[in-house]
C-alpha positions as CSV (number, residue, x, y, z in Angstrom):
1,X,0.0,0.0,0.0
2,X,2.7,2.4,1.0
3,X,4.7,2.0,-2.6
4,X,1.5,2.2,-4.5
5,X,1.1,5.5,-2.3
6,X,4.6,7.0,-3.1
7,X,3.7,6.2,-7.1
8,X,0.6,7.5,-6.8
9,X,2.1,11.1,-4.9
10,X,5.0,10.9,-7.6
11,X,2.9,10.5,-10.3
12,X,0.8,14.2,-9.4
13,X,3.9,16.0,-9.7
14,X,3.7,18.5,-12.8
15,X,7.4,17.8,-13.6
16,X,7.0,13.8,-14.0
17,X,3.5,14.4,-15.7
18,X,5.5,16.9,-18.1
19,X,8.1,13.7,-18.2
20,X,5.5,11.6,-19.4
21,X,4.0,13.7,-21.7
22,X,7.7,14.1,-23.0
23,X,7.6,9.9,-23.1
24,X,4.0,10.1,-25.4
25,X,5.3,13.0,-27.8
26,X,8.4,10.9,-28.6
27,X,6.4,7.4,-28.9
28,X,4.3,9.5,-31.7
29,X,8.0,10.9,-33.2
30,X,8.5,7.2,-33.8
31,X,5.1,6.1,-35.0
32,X,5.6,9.2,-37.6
33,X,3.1,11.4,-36.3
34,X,4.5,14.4,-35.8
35,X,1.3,17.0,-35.4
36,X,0.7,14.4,-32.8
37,X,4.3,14.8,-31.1
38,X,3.9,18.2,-31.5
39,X,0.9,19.1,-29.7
40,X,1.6,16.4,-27.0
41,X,5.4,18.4,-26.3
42,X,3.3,21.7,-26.5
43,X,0.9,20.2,-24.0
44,X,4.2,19.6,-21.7
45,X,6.1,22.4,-22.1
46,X,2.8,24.6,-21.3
47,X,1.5,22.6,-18.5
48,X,4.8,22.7,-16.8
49,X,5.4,26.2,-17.5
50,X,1.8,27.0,-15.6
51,X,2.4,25.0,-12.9
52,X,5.8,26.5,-12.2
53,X,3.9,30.4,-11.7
54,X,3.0,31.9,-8.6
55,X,-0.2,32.8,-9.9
56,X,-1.5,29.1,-10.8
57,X,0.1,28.0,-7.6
58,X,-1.4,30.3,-5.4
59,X,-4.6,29.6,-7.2
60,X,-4.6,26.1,-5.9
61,X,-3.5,27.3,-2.4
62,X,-6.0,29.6,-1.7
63,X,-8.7,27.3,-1.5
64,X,-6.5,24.8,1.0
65,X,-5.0,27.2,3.1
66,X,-6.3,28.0,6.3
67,X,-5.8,31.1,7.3
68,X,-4.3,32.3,11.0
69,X,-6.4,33.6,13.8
70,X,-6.7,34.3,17.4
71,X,-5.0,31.4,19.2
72,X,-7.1,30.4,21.7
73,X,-6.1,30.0,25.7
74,X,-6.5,26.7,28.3
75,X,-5.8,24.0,25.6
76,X,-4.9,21.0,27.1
77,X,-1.8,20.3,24.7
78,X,-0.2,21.6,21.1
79,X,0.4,19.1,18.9
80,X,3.3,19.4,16.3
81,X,3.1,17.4,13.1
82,X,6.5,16.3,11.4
83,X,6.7,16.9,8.1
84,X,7.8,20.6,7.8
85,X,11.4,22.3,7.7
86,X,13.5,21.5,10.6
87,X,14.8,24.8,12.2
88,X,18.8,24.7,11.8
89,X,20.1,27.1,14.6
90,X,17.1,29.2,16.3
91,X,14.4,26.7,17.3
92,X,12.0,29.3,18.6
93,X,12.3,30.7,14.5
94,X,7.8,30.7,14.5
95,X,8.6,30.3,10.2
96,X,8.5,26.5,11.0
97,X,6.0,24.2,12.7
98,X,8.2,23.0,15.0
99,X,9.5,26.9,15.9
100,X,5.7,27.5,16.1
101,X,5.3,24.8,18.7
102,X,8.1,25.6,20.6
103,X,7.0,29.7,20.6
104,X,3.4,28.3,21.9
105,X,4.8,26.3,24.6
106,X,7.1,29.0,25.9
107,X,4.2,31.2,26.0
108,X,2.1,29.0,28.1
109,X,-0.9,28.3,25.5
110,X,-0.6,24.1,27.0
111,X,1.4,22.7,29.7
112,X,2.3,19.7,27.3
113,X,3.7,18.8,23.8
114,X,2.9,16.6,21.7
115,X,5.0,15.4,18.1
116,X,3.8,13.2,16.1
117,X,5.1,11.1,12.9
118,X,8.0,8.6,12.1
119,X,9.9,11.2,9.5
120,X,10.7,13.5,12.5
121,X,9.2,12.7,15.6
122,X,12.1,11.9,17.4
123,X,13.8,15.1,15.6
124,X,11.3,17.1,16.8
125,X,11.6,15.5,20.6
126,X,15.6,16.1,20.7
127,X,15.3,19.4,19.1
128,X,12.7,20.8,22.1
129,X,14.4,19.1,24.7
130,X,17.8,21.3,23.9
131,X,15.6,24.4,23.7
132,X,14.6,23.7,27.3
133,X,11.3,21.4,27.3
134,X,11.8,19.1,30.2
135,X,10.5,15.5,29.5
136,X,7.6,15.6,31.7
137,X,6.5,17.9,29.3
138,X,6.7,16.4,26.3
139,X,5.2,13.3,24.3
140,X,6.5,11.5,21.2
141,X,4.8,9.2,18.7
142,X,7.0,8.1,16.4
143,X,4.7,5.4,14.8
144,X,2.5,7.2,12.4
145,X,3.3,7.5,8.9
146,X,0.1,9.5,7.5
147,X,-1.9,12.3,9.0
148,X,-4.9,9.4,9.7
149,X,-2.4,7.7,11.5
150,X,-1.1,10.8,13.2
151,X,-4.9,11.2,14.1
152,X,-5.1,8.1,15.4
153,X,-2.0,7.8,17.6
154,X,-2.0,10.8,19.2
155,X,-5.7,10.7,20.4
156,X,-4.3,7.7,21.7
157,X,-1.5,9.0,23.7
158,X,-3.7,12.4,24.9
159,X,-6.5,10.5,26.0
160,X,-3.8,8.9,28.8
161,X,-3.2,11.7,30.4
162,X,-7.1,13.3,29.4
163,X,-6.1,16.0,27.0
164,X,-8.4,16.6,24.6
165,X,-8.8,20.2,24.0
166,X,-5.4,20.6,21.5
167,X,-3.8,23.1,19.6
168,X,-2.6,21.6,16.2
169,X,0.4,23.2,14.3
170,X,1.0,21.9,10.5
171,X,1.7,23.9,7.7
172,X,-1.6,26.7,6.1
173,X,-2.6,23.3,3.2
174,X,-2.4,20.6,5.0
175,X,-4.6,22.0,8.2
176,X,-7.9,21.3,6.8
177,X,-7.2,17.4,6.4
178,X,-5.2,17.5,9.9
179,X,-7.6,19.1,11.6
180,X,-10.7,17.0,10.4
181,X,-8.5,14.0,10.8
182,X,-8.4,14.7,14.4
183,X,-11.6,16.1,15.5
184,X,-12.7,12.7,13.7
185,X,-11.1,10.9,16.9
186,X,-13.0,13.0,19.4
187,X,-10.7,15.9,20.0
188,X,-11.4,19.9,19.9
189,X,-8.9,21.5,17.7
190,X,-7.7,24.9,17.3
191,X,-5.9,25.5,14.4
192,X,-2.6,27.0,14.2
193,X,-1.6,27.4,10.9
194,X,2.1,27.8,9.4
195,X,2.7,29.4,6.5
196,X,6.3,28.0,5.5
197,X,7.5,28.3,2.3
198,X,4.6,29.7,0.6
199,X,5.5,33.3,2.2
200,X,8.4,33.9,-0.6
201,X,5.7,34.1,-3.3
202,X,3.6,36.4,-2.2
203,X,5.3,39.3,-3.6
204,X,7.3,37.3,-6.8
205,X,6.1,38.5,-10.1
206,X,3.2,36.5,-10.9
207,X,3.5,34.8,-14.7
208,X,7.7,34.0,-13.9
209,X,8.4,29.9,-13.4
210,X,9.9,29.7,-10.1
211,X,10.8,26.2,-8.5
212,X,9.1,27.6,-5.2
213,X,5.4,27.8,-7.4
214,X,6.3,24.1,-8.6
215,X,7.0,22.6,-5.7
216,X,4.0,24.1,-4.4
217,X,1.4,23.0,-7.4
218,X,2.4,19.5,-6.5
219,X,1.9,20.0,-3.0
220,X,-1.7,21.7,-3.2
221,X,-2.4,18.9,-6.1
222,X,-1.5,15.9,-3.6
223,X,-3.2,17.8,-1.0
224,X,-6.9,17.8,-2.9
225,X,-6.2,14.3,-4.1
226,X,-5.5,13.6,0.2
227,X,-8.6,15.4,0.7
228,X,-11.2,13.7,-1.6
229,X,-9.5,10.4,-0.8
230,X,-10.0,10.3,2.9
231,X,-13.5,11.8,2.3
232,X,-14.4,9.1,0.5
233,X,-12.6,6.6,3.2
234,X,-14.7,8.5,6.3
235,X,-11.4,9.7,7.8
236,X,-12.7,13.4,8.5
């Protein structure tokens, strides 16, 4: 299941659906069709060039992304979901999920925090523990490898110690699934959004193919496919 997932995730990628349409236009080079080849290379070359702008990425964001508000007081925890960029030097930097956990914490929003997934769980745990979290303070589950299962195992873990009023950090797209995914298992979540890498192309000239606006089109075109799929599954 997990390889057909990774094909699957690889496969909504503009770049390797450019690839492929690269692949067709040459197949129809050989079978000496060449309006064929033609239109499917222009069909490439345009679709990649799109999905590379800040204006068609940001298209596709704006829907996903949920937006920041007032952070509400007397939750019971904040949980931090892996996945994001790790800070390098100044953990408290709020530009990251894990900065924005660590900023919440140090403010008093929850007495507790809570990481969760097997990509950097235990990165996350090391990383607040030199930034001055004390154990008792902090939870780890390492287990989950998909926000259902992130869902899943840390309702687990919260309901131990009867948290269920959390604050959930992840980045702006992927809060909508994360959040459903969780108030699915019985838990009141308050949203706190981060914006991450999305921030540098606000203000980038909108019809210029950047690698930022690529790598974001994939992301908000995984994230919709995410969506309908765990709609359709019961997950939220």
């Amino acid at each position: 299941m997990a390889i057909f997932v990774d094909i699957v995730s690889r496969l909504l990628h503009p770049a390797v659906q450019a690839l492929l349409l690269g692949g067709v236009s040459m197949a129809f080079v050989l079978r000496r069709r060449p309006l064929a080849a033609l239109a499917s290379a222009f069909v490439a070359v345009g679709w990649l060039w799109l999905a590379s702008t800040p204006a068609f990425a940001l298209s596709l964001r704006r829907p996903l992304a949920t937006p920041a508000s007032a952070i509400r007081t007397g939750a019971d925890a904040i949980v931090v979901l892996g996945g994001g960029k790790l800070p390098v030097i100044d953990w408290s930097a709020s530009t990251t999920r894990a900065g924005t956990g660590l900023a919440l914490w140090r403010a008093g929003f929850a007495p507790r925090l809570l990481v969760s997934g097997s990509d950097q769980a235990r990165q996350l745990a090391e990383g607040y523990t030199s930034s001055g979290v004390p154990e008792r303070a902090l939870r780890v589950e390492a287990a989950s490898t998909n926000t259902h299962e992130n869902a899943i195992y840390s309702a687990a873990l919260l309901r131990e110690t009867g948290d269920t009023n959390v604050l959930l950090v992840t980045s702006s797209i992927h809060m909508r699934r994360a959040a459903g995914a969780f108030r699915h298992e019985g838990l009141r979540v308050s949203p706190v959004p981060v914006t991450e890498m999305d921030v540098s192309l606000f203000g980038a000239p909108r019809w210029v193919p950047t690698r930022g606006a690529l790598t974001l089109t994939a992301r908000c075109l995984r994230e919709y496919v995410a969506l309908w799929t765990y709609g359709q599954r019961g997950w939220l």
